[in-house]
C-alpha positions in Angstrom: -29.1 -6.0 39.4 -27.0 -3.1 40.7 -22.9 -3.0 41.5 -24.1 -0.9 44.6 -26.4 0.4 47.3 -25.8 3.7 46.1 -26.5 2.9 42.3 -29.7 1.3 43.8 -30.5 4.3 45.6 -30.2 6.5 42.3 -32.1 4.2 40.6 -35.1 4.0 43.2 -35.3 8.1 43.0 -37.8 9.8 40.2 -35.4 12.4 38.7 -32.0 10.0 39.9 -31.2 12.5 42.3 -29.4 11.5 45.2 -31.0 14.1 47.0 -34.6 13.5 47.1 -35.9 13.9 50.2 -33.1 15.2 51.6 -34.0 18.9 53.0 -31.1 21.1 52.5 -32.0 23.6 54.7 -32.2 26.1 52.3 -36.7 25.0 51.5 -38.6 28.5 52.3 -35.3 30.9 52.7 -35.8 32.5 48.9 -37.2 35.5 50.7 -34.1 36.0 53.4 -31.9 39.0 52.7 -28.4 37.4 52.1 -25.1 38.0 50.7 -22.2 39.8 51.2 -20.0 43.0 50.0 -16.2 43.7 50.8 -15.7 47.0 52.5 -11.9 47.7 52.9 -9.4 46.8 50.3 -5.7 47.9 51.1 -2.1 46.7 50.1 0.0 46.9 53.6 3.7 48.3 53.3 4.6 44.5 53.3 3.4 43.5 50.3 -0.2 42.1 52.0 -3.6 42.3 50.8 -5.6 43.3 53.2 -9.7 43.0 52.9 -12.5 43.2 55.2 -15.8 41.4 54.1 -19.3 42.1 55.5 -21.5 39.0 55.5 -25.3 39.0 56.3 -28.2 36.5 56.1 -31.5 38.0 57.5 -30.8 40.2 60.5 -27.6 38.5 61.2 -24.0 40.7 60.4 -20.5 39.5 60.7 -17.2 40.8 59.2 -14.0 38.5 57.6 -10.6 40.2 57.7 -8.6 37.8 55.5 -4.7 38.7 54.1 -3.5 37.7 50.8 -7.2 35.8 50.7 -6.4 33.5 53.9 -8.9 34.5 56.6 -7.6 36.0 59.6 -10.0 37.3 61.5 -13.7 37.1 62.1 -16.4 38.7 64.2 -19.0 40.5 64.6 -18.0 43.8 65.0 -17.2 46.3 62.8 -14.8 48.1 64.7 -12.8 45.3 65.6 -12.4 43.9 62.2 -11.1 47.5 60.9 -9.0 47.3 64.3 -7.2 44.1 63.4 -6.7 44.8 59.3 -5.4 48.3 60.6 -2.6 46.0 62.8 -2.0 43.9 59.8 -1.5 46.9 58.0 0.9 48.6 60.8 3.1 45.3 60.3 2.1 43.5 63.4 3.5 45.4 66.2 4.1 43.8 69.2 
């Protein structure tokens, strides 16, 4: 007898994984072009690390301005990420 429904479950599976026959999502995408690569690292006058991070999975491009590692800013657009780290590194102006 089992204390649960999930201890059941585990025990129903062939390799106990509570996965089986669960799809991911990720079942015929080992030949999609993925990752990503940071392209501007910079120390504002403040004290603030600035970074912009290009991500891409297949065809598809978006950039990640984050500050002292807390994400900012995102978007598509390459100009418009290195538009708002260069505000972050201005100080903000109004």
């Amino acid at each position: 007898m089992f204390a649960t429904q999930y201890e059941e479950h585990l025990a129903s599976q062939p390799d106990n994984s509570r996965w089986d026959g669960f799809c991911r999502g990720d079942i015929g995408n080992d030949d999609v072009d993925q990752g990503s690569k940071v392209i501007g690292r910079m120390t504002s006058g403040g004290g603030f690390r600035v970074e912009i991070t290009e991500f891409w999975w297949s065809d598809w491009t978006f950039f990640e301005v984050t500050i002292d590692g807390r994400r900012v800013h995102s978007t598509e657009d390459r100009g418009n990420a290195i538009i708002v780290a260069r505000w972050w590194m201005n100080g903000c102006p109004a």
